[in-house]
C-alpha atoms as an extended CHARMM CRD file, in Angstrom:
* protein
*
       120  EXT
         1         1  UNK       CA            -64.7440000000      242.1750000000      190.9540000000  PROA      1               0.0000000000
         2         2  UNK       CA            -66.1280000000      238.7830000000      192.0490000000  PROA      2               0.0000000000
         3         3  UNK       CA            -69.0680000000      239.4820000000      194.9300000000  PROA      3               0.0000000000
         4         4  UNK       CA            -68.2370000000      236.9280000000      198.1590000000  PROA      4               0.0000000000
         5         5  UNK       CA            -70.3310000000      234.5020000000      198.6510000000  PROA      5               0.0000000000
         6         6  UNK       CA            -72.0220000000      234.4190000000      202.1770000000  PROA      6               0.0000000000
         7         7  UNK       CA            -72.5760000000      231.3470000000      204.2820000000  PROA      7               0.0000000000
         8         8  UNK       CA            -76.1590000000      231.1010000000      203.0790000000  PROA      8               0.0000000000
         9         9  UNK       CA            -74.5350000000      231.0910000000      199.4660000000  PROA      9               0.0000000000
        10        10  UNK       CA            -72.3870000000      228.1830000000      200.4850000000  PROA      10              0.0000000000
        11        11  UNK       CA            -74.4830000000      225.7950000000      202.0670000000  PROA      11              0.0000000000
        12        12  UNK       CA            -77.6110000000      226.6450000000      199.0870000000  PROA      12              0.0000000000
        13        13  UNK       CA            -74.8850000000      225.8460000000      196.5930000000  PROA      13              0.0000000000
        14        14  UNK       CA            -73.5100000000      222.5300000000      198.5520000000  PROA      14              0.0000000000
        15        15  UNK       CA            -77.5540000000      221.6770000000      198.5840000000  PROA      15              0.0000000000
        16        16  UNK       CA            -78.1150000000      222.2870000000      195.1380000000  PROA      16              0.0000000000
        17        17  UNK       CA            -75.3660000000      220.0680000000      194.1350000000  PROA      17              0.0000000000
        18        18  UNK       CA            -75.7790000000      217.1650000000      196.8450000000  PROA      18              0.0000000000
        19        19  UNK       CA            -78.6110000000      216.7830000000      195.1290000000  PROA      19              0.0000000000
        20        20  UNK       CA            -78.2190000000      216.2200000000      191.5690000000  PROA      20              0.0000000000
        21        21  UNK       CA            -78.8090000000      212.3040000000      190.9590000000  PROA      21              0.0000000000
        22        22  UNK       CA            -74.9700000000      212.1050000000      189.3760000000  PROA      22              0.0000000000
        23        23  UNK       CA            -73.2660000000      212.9940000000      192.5390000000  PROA      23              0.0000000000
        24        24  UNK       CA            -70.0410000000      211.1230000000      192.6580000000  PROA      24              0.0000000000
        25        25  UNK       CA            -68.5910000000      209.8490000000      196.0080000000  PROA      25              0.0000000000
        26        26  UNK       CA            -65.6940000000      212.0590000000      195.8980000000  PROA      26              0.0000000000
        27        27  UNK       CA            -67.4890000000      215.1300000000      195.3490000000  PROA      27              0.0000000000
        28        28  UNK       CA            -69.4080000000      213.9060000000      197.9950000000  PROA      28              0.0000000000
        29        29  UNK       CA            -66.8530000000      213.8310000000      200.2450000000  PROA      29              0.0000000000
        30        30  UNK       CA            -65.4390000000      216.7930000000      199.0900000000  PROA      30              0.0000000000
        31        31  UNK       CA            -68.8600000000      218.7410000000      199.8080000000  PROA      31              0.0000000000
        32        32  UNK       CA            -69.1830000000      217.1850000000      203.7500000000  PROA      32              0.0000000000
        33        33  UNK       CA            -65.8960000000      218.2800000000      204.5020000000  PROA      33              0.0000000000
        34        34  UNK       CA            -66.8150000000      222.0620000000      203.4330000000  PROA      34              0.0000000000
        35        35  UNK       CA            -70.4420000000      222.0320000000      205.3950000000  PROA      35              0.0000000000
        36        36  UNK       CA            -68.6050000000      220.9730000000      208.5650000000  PROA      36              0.0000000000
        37        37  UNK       CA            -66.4400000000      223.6030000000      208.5280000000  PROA      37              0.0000000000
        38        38  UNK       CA            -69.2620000000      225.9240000000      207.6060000000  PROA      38              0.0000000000
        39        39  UNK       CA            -70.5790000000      224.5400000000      211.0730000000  PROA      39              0.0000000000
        40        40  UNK       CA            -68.0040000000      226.0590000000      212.9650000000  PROA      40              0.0000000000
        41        41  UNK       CA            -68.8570000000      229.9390000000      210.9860000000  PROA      41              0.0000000000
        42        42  UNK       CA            -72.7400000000      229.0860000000      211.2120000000  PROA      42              0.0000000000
        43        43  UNK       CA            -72.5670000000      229.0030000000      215.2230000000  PROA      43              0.0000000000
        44        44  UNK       CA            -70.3040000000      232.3300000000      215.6540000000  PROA      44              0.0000000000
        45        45  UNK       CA            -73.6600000000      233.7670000000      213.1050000000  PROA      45              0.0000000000
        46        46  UNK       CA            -75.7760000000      232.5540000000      215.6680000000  PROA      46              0.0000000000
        47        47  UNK       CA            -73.9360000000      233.7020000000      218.5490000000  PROA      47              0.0000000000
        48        48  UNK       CA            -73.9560000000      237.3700000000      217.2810000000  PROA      48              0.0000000000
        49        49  UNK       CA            -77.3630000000      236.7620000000      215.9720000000  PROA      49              0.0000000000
        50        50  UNK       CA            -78.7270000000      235.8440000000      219.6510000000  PROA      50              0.0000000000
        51        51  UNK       CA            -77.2060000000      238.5310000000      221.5940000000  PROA      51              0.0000000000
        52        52  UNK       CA            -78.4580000000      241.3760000000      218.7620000000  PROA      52              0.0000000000
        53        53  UNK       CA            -81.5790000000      240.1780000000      219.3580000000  PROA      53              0.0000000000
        54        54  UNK       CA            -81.1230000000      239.6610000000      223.2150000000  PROA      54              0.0000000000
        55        55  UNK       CA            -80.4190000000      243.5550000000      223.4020000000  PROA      55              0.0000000000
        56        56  UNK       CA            -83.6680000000      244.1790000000      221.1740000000  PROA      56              0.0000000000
        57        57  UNK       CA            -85.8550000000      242.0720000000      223.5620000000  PROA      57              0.0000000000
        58        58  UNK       CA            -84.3590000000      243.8840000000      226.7050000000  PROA      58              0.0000000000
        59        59  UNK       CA            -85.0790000000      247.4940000000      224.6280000000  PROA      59              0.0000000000
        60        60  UNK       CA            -88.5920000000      246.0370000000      224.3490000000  PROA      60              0.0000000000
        61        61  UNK       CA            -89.5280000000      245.2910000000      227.7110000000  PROA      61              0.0000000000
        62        62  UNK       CA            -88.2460000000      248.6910000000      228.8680000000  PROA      62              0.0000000000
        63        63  UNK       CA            -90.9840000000      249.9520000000      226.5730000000  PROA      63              0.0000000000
        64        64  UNK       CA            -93.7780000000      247.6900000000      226.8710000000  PROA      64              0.0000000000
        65        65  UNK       CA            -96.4390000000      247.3410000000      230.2520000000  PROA      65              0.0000000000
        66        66  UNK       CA            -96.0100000000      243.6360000000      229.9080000000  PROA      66              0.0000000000
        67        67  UNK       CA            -93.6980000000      240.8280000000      229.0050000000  PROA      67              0.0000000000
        68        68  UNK       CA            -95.9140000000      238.8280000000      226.6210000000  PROA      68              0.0000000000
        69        69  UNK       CA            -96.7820000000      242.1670000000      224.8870000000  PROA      69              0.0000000000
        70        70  UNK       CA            -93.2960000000      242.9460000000      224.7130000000  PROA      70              0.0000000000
        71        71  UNK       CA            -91.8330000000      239.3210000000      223.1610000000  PROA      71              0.0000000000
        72        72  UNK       CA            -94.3950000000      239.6350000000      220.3810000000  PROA      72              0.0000000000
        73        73  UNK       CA            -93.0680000000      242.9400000000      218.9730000000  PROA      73              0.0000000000
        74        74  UNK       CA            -89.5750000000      241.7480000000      219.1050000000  PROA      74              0.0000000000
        75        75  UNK       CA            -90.6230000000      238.8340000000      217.5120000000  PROA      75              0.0000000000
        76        76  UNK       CA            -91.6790000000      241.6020000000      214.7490000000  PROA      76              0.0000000000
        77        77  UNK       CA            -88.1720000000      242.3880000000      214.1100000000  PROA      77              0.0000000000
        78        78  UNK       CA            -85.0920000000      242.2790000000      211.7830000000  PROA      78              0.0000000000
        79        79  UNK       CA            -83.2970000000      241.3580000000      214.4710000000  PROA      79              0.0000000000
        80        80  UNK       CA            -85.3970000000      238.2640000000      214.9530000000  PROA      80              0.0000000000
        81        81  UNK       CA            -85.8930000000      237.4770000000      211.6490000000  PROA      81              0.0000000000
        82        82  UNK       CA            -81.9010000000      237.4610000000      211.3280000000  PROA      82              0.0000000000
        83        83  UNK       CA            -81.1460000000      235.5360000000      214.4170000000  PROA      83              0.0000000000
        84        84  UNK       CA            -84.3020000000      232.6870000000      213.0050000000  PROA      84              0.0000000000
        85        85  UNK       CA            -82.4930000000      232.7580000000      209.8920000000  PROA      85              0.0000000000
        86        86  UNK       CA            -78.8950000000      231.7040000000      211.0370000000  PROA      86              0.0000000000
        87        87  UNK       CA            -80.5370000000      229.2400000000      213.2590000000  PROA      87              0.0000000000
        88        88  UNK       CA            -82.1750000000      228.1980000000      210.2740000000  PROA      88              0.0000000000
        89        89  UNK       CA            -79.6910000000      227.6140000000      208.2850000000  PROA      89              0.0000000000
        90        90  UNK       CA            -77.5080000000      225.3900000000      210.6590000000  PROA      90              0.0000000000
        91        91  UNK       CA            -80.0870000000      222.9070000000      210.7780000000  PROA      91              0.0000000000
        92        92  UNK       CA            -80.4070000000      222.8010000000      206.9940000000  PROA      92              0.0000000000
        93        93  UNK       CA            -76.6910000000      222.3790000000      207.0460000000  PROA      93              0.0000000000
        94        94  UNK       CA            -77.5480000000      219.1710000000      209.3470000000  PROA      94              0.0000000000
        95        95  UNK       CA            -79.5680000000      217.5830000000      207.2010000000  PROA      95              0.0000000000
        96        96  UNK       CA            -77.3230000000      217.8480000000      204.3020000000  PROA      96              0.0000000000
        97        97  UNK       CA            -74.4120000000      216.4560000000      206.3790000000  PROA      97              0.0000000000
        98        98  UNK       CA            -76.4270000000      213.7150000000      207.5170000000  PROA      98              0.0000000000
        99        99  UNK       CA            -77.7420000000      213.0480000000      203.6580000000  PROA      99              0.0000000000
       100       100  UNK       CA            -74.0380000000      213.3400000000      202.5680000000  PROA      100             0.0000000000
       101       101  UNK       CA            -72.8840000000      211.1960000000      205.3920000000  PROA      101             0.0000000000
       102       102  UNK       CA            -75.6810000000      208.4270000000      204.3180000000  PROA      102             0.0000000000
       103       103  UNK       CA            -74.7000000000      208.5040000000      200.7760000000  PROA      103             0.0000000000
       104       104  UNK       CA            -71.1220000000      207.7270000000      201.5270000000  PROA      104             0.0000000000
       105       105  UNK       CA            -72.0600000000      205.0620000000      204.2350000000  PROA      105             0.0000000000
       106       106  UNK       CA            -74.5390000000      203.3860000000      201.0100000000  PROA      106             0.0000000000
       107       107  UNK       CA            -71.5530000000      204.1090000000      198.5670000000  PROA      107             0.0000000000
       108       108  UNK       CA            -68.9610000000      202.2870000000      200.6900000000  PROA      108             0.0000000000
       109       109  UNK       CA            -71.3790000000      199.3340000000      201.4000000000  PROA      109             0.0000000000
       110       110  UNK       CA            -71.8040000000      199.0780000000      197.6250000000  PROA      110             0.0000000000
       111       111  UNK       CA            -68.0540000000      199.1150000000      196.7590000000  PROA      111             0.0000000000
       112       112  UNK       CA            -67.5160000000      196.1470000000      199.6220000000  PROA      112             0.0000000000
       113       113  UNK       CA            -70.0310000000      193.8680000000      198.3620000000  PROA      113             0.0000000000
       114       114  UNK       CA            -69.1490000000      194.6600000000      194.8820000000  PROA      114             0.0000000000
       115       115  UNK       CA            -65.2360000000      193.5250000000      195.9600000000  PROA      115             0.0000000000
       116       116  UNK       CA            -66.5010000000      191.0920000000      197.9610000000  PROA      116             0.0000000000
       117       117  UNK       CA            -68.7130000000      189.3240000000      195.2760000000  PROA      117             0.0000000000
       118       118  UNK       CA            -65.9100000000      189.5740000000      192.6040000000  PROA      118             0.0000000000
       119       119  UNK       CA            -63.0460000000      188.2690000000      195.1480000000  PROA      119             0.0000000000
       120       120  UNK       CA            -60.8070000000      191.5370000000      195.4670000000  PROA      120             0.0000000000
């Protein structure tokens, strides 16, 4: 049986391949369409990611003498690291969309001066 692929899985593969220097506008296209709607799944991961960590902040400043003291060691945990991750990974998502969105802009310029040199 296949393993899914998580969101990180998706937007590392969409990066990998909006990369590669024989990207064709199409695919392009096809690839911008799939990280927005990754969007969408990336900010419920952040949501949940937030308020797990949220609960692990309050936890630590029930057992900590002072608020600074207490921030740093729930900056120490998984919880953090998770919620750091996801927000992580939305802005990479971003940048890709905005790289995607720039090729097709460049592409599109292309094809009109190319039609508009040759009269079509």
């Amino acid at each position: 049986m296949e393993k899914a692929l998580t969101i990180r899985d998706m937007v590392e593969k969409i990066r990998v391949e909006a990369g590669t220097e024989n990207l064709q506008p199409p695919r392009g296209a096809d690839l911008l369409r799939t990280l927005t709607s990754l969007l969408g799944n990336l900010n419920a991961r952040i949501r949940e990611t937030d308020m797990t960590y949220k609960k692990k902040l309050l936890q630590c400043y029930a057992q900590e003498e002072k608020a600074n003291r207490a921030k740093i060691v729930a900056e120490t945990t998984q919880e953090y690291l998770e919620m750091r991750e996801a927000r992580d990974l939305k802005e990479l998502a971003i940048e890709i969309t905005r790289s995607l969105k720039y090729f097709l802009r460049c592409w599109e310029e292309e094809l009109k001066a190319t039609q508009s040199r040759y009269g079509n």
